[in-house]
MIDRENVO-521147 format. One record per residue (C-alpha): x, y, z; residue number from 0. Coordinates in steps of 0.001 Angstrom, whole numbers, padded with zeros to 6 digits. Layout:
+---------+---------+---------+-----+
|       X |       Y |       Z |  nr |
+---------+---------+---------+-----+
|       X |       Y |       Z | NUM |
...
+---------+---------+---------+-----+
***
This chain:
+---------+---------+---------+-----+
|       X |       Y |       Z |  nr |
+---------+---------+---------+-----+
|  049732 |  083024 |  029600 |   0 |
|  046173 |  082401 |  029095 |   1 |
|  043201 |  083844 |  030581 |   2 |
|  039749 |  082682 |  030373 |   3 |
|  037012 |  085682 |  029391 |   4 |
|  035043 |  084678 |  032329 |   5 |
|  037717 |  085822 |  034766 |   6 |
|  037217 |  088754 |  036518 |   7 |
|  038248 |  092227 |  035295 |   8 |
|  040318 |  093356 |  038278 |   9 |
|  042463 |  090225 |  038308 |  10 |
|  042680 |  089990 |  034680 |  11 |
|  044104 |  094218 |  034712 |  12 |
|  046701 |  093440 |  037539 |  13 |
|  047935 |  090493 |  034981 |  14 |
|  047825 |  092465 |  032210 |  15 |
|  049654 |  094862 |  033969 |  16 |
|  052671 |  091845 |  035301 |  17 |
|  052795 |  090835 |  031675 |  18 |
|  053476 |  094101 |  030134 |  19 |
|  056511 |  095031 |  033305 |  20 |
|  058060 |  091557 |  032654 |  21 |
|  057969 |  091883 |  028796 |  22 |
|  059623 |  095559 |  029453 |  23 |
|  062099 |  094202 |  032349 |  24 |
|  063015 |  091478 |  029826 |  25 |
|  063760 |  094238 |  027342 |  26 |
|  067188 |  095298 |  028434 |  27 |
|  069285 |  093509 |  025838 |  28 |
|  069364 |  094874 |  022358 |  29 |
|  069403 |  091179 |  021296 |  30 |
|  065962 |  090017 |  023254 |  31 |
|  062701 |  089808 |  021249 |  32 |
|  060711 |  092494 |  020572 |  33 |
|  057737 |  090201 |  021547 |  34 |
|  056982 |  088213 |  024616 |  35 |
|  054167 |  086310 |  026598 |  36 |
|  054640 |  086605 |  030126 |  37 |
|  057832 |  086630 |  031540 |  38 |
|  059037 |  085361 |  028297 |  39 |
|  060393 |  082223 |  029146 |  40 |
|  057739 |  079844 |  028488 |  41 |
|  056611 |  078541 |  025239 |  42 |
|  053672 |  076229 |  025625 |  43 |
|  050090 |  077058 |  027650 |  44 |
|  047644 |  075297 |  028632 |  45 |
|  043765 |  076222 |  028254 |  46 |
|  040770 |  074271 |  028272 |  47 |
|  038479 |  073000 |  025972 |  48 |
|  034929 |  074668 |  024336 |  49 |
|  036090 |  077764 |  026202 |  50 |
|  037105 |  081932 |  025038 |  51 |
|  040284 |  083125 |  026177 |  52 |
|  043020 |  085903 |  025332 |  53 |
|  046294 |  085906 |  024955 |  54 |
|  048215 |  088792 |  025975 |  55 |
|  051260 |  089627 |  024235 |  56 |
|  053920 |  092463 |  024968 |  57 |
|  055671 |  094391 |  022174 |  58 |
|  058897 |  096382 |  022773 |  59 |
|  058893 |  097462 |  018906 |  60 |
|  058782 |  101128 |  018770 |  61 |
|  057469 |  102003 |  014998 |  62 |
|  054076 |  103570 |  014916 |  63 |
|  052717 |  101687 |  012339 |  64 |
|  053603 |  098291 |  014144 |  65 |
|  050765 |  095217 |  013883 |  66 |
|  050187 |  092143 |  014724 |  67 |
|  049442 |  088987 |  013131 |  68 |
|  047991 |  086233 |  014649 |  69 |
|  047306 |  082165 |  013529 |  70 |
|  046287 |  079035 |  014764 |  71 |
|  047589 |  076191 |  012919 |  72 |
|  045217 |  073428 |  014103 |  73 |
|  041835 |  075555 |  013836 |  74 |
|  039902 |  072634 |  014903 |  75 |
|  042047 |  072875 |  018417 |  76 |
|  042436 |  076638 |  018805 |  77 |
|  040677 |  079211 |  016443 |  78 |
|  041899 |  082733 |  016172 |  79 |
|  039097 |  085329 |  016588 |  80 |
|  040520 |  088896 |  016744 |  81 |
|  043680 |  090984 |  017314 |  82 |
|  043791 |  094050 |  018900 |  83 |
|  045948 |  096892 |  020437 |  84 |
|  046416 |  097799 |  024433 |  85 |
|  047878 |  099826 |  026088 |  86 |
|  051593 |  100249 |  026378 |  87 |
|  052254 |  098893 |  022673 |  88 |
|  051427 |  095028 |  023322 |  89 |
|  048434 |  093083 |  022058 |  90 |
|  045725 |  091044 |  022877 |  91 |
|  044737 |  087906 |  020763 |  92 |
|  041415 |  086837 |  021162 |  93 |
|  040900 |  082863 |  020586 |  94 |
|  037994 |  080116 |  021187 |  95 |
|  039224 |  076455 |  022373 |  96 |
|  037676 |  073622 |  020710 |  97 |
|  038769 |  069938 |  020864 |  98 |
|  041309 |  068964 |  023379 |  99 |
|  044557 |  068589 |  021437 | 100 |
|  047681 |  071075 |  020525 | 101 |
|  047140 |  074305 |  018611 | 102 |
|  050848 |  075723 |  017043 | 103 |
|  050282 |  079058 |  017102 | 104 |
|  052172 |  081606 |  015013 | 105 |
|  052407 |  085130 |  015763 | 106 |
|  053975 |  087770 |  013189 | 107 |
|  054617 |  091565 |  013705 | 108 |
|  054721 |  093896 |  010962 | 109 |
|  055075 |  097172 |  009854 | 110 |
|  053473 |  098131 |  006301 | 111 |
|  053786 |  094869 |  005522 | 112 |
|  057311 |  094056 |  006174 | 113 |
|  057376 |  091124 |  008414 | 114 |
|  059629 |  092694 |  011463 | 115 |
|  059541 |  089197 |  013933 | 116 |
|  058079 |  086220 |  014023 | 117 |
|  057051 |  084044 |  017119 | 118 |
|  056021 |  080783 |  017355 | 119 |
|  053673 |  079606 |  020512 | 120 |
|  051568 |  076658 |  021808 | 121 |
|  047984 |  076277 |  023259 | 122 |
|  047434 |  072567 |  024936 | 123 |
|  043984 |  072670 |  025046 | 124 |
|  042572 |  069928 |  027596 | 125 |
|  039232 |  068008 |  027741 | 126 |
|  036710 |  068727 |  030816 | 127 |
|  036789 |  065950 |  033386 | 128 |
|  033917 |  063219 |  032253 | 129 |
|  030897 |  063743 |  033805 | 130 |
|  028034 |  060704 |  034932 | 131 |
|  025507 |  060665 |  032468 | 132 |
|  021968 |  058431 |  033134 | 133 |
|  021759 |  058497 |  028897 | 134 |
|  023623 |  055499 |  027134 | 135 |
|  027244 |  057139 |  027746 | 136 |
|  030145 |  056820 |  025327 | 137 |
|  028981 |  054722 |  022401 | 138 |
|  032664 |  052173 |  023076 | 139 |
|  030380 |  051570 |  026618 | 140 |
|  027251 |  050906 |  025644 | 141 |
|  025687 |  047538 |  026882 | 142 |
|  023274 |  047685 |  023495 | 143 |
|  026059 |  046608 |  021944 | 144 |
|  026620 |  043430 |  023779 | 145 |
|  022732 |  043323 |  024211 | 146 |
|  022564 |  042019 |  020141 | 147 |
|  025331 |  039934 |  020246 | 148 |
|  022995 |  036279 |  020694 | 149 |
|  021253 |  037249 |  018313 | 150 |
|  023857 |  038205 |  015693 | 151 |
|  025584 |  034533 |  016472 | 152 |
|  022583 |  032928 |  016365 | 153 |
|  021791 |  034799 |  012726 | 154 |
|  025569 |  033956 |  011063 | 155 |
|  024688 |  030141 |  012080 | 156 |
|  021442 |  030429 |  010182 | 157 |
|  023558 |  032151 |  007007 | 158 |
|  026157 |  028771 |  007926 | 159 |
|  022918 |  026744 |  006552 | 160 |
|  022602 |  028423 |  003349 | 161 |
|  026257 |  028031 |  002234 | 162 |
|  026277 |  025694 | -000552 | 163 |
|  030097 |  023999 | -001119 | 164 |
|  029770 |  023748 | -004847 | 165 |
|  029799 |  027581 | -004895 | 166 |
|  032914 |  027609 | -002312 | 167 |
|  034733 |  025588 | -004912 | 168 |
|  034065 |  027803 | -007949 | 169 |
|  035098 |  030650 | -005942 | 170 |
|  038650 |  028591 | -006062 | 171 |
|  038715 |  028499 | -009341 | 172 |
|  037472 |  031501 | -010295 | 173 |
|  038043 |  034267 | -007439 | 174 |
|  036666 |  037163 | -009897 | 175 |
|  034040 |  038932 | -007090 | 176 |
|  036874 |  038204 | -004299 | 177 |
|  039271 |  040198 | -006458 | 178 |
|  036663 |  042964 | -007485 | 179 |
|  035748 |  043309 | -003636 | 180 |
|  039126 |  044071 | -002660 | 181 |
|  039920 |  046385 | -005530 | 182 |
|  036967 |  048548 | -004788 | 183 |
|  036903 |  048389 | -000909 | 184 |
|  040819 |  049188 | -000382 | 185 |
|  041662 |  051054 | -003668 | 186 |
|  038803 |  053152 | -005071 | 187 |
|  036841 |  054141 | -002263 | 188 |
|  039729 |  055305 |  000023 | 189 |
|  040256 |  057393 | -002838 | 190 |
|  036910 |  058614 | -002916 | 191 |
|  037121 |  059414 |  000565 | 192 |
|  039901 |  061301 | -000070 | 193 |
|  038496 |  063314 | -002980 | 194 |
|  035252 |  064325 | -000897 | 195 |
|  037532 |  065547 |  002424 | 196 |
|  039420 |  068027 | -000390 | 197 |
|  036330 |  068844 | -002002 | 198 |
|  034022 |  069454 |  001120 | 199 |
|  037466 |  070825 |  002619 | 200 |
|  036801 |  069079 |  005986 | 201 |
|  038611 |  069805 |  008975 | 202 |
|  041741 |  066894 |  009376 | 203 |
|  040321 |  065050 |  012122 | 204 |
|  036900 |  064770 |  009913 | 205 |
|  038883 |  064253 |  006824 | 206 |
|  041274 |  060947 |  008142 | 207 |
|  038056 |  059802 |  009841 | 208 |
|  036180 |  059644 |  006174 | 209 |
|  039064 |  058143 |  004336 | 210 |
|  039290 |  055549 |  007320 | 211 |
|  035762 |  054507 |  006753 | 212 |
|  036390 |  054125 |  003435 | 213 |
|  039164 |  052193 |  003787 | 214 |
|  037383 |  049286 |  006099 | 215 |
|  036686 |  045892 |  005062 | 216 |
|  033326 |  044978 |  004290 | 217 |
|  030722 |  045123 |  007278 | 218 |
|  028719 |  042365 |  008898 | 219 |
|  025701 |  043142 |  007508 | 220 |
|  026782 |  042776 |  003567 | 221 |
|  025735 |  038832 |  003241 | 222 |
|  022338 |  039993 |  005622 | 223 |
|  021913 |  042327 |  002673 | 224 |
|  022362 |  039929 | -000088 | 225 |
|  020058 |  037530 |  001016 | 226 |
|  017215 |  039942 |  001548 | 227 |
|  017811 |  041801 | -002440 | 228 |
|  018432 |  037682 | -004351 | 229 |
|  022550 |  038013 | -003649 | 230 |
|  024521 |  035376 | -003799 | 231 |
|  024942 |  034783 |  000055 | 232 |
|  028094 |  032034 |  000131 | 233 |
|  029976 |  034550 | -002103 | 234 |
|  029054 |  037441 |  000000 | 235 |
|  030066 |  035637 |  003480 | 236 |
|  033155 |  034656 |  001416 | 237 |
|  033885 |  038338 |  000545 | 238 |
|  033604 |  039541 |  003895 | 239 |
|  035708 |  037206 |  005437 | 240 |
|  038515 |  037391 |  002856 | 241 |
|  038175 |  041156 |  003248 | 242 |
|  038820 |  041513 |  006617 | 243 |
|  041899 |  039259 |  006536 | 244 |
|  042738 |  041293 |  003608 | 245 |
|  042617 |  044401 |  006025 | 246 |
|  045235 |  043735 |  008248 | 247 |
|  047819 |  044975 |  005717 | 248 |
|  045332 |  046826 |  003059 | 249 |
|  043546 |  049207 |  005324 | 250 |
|  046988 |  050279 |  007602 | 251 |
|  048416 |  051533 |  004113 | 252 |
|  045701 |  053223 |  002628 | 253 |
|  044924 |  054383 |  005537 | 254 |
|  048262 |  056111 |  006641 | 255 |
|  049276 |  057231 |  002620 | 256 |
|  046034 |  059130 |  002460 | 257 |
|  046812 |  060782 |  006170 | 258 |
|  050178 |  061739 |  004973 | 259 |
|  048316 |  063215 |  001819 | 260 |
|  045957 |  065025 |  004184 | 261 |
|  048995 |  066191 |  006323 | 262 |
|  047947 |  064114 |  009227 | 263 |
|  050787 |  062948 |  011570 | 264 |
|  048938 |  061031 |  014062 | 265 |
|  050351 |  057515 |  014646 | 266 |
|  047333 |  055355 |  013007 | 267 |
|  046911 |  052360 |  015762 | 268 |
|  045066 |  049009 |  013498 | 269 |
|  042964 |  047080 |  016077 | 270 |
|  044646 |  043667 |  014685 | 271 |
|  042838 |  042370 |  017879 | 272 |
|  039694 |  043576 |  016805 | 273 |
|  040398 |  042291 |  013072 | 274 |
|  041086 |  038917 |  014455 | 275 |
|  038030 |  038632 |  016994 | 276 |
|  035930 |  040030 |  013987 | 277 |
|  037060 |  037312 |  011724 | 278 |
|  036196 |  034482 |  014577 | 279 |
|  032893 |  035905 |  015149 | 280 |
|  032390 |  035433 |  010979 | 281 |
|  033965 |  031754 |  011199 | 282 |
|  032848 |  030179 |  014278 | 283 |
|  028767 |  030593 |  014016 | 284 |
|  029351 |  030277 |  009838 | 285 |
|  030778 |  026870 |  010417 | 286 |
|  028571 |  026043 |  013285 | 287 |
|  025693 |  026611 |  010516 | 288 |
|  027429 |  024387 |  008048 | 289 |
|  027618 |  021560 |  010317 | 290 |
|  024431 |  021896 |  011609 | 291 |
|  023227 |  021780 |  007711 | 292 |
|  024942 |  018557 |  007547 | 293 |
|  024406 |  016449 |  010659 | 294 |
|  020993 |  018152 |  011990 | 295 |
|  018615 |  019406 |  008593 | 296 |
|  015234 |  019787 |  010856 | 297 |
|  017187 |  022126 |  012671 | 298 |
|  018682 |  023749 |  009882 | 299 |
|  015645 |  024220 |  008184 | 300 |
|  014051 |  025484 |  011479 | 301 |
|  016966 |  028140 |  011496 | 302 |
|  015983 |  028950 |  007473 | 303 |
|  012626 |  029724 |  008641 | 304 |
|  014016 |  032058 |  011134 | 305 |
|  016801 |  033699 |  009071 | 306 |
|  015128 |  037083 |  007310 | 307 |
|  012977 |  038055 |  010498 | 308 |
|  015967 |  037756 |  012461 | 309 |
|  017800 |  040058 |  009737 | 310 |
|  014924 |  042626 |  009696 | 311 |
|  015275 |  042581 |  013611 | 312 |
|  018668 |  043514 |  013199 | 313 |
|  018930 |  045709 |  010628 | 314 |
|  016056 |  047688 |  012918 | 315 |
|  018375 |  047399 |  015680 | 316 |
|  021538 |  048352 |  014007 | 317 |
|  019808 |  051484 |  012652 | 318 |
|  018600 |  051906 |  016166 | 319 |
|  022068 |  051520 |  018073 | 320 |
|  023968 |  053418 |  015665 | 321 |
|  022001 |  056472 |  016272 | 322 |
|  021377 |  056249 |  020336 | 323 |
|  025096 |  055027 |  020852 | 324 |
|  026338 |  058030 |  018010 | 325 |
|  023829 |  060792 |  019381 | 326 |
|  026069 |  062855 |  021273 | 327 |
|  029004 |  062620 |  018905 | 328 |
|  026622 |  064070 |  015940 | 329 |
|  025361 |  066938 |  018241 | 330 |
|  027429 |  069097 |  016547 | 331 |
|  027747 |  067468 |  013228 | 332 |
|  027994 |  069996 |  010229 | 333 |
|  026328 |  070117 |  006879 | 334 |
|  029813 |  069018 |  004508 | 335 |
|  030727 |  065853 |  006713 | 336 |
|  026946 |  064815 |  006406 | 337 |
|  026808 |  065697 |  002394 | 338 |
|  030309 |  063483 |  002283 | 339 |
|  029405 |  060798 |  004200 | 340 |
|  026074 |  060204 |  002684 | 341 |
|  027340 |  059705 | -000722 | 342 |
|  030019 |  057127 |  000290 | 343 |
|  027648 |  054077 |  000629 | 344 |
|  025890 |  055149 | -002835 | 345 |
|  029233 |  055405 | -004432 | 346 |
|  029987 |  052025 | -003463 | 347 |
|  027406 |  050105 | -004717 | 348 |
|  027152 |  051604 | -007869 | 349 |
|  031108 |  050741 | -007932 | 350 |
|  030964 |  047360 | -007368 | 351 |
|  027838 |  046845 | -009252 | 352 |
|  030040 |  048562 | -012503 | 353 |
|  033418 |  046064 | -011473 | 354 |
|  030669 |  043459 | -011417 | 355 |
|  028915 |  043923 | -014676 | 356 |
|  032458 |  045004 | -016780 | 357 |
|  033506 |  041061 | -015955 | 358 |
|  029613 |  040118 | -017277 | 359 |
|  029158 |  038312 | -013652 | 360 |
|  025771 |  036496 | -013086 | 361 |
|  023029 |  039064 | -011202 | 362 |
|  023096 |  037492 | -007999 | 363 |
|  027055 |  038596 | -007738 | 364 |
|  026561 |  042050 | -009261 | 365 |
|  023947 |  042423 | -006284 | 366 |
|  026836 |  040982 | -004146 | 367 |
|  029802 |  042402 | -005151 | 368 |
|  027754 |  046014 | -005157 | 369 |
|  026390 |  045375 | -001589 | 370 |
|  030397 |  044179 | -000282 | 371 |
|  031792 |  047429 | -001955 | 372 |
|  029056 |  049754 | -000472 | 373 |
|  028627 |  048148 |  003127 | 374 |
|  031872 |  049176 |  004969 | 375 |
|  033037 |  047559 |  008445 | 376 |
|  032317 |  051181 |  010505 | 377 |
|  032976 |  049928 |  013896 | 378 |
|  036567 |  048941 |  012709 | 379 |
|  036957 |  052209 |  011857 | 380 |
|  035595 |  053636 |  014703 | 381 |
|  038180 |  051461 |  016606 | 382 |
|  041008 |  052985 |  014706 | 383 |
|  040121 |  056725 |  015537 | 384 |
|  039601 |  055652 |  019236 | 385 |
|  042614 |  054113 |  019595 | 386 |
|  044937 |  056818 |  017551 | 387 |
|  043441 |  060010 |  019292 | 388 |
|  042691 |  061394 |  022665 | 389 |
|  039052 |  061149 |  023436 | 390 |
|  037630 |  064692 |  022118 | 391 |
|  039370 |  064032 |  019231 | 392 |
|  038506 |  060848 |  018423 | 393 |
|  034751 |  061894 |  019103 | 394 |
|  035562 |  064458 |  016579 | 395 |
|  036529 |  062563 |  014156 | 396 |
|  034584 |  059384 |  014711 | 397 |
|  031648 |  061467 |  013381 | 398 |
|  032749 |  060291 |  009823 | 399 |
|  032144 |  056647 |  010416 | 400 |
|  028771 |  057002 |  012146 | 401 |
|  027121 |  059121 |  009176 | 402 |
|  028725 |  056410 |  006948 | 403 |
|  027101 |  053595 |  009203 | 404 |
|  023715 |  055837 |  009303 | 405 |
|  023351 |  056174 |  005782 | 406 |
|  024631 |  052585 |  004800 | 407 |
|  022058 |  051256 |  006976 | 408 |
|  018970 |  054101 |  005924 | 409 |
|  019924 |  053701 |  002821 | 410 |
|  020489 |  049847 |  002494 | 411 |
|  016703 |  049625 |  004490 | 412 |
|  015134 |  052047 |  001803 | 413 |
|  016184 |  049354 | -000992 | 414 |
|  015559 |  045846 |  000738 | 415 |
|  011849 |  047575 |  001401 | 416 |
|  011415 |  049029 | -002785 | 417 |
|  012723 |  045501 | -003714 | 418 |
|  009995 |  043842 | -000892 | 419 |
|  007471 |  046730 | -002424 | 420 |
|  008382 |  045686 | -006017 | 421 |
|  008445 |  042018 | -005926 | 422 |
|  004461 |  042225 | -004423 | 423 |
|  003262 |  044273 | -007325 | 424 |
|  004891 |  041873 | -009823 | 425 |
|  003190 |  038777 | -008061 | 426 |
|  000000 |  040602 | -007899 | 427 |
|  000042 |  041594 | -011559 | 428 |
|  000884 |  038308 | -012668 | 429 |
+---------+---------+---------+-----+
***
């Protein structure tokens, strides 16, 4: 049994009191446990979330030198805070709830350090009914979203009009940034991710969230990228597309070997539905921009006009949505998930910028290749944890992908500005 600490003394005393008689009355075989919660029979309590509590445990163990030892092993569910005597030889284990999930937790008695019984328990810890908000509410809700999506279609046809066919054709021939893409994206940075969740040691939750994000395709915004920093922009809407049908087996295996690594046992649920809608909203407006090249060039060129304020709008408005619609999941963020997840999009580019250069590729696909390795897919990822674990959880954890997506797009800004910054002074000075 559980009790909250804001219950009131006199209730929580005559409880006390009913646990330590039914340990005792429980106590009349030699064979019975020496310990007990309650009237013994039950195994399994539930508690609720962000909340203190104590467990009261009864102890028929005579020795005098008798102790208790108590641990939670999902800290990020249930946290162990302090152990102490009470009257009539039981025990009271003091504990703070977290995230809604389920806490093992394993109790050992001993005596001078000679382990005398062992008893294993469970606290289900469950999430406070949802409450209305006026803010933006959950960021899977948020009309913002759905708010840029005309303009984002309207952008990918303008991209359609810059996609040159003799460059589709030598991407045939010679897939060498395809190739490079996929080995960076969904074998060395999962890796990475994996390497920083050991050596930040980040909670599991936090940990399979960050190797998740580093396992995702490359994002939307990599061929927006290219074009403003002199990419190659038909081999960067190439990448992305081949990457995200490449995820559909890629990122479900890196992503469940490195949560077997990390000792995760969630079922890992791939949004295939999400892949596929993701890979129609790449092809339909890409074509529609190709077409439009060839049967309508005023318009096309009208659309070329439009194409880099349209990406500064949204790069703005990414930046924007990503921290309004991610603002209550990073209330609580801490400093190692933050130090972890800033890294990942620097780590990327100078990866693919390294895989580019070792096969001597031509600048504009370095820049490419570097921007497709560093600019990961978040809201795929975000998808993933959403769909794999209950909602505190998943908040939890989804606080990996949302630093990622903060500090791909801060950090992806910083450059297209110091390249805008750059390219003035060298016009000026010439």
């Amino acid at each position: 049994m559980t009790l909250p600490a804001s219950c009131a003394m006199g209730g929580a005393a005559l409880f006390f009191l009913h646990l330590l008689v039914a340990g005792w009355a429980q106590g009349a075989t030699a064979d019975s446990p020496y310990l007990s919660v309650g009237d013994g029979t039950a195994l399994e309590f539930d508690f609720p979330a962000h909340s203190r509590g104590v467990l009261l445990v009864s102890c028929r163990y005579s020795g005098p030198n008798a102790w208790l030892s108590a641990e939670s092993l999902e800290p990020t569910v249930v946290a162990v805070e302090n152990v102490s005597a009470s009257w009539g030889g039981g025990f009271m284990v003091g504990f703070q709830s977290s995230l809604a999930g389920l806490a093992p937790l394993q109790l050992q008695l001993l005596e001078q350090n000679r382990l005398i019984e062992k008893a294993d328990f469970q606290i289900r810890v469950s999430a406070p009914e949802p409450v209305a908000s006026s803010g933006l509410g959950h960021f899977s809700e948020n009309p913002i979203l759905y708010a840029l999506l005309p303009l984002i279609f309207l952008n990918k046809c303008a991209f359609g009009c810059k996609v040159e066919v003799e460059v589709l054709w030598n991407l045939v021939r010679q897939p060498h940034p395809i190739m490079l893409g996929i080995l960076g994206q969904f074998v060395v940075m999962p890796l990475y991710g994996y390497l920083m969740s050991v050596a930040f040691s980040l909670p599991k939750p936090l940990a399979l969230g960050l190797v998740i994000s580093c396992s995702s395709p490359g994002g939307g915004g990599g061929y927006l990228y290219s074009l403003l920093l002199g990419g190659d922009v038909t081999v960067a809407i190439s990448m992305t597309l081949l990457s995200t049908i490449a995820a559909t087996g890629l990122m479900p295996l890196s992503s469940t070997f490195y949560g077997w690594l990390l000792g995760a046992h969630e079922t890992l649920h791939i949004p295939f539905l999400k892949i596929f809608i993701t890979l129609l909203f790449i092809a339909v407006p890409i074509s529609t921009g190709m077409l439009v090249k060839c049967k309508l060039p005023r318009l096309a060129r009208l659309l070329l006009l439009l194409i880099k304020p349209f990406s500064f709008t949204l790069i703005i408005g990414g930046l924007f949505m990503a921290y309004h619609m991610g603002a209550f999941i990073l209330a609580n963020v801490q400093a190692p998930i933050v130090l972890a997840g800033v890294t990942v999009p620097l780590f990327g580019l100078l990866l693919g910028y390294l895989l580019a250069w070792c096969l001597a590729l031509p600048g504009p696909q370095r820049r490419t290749v570097s921007i497709e390795v560093g600019v990961q897919n978040s809201l795929l990822a975000l998808a993933v944890l959403q769909l794999s674990f209950q909602r505190a959880q998943a908040d939890f954890a989804s606080q990996a992908p949302f630093i990622v997506a903060l500090s791909s797009t801060s950090e992806m800004l910083l450059l297209v500005l110091g390249n805008l910054a750059y390219n003035r002074l060298c016009s000026a000075g010439s």
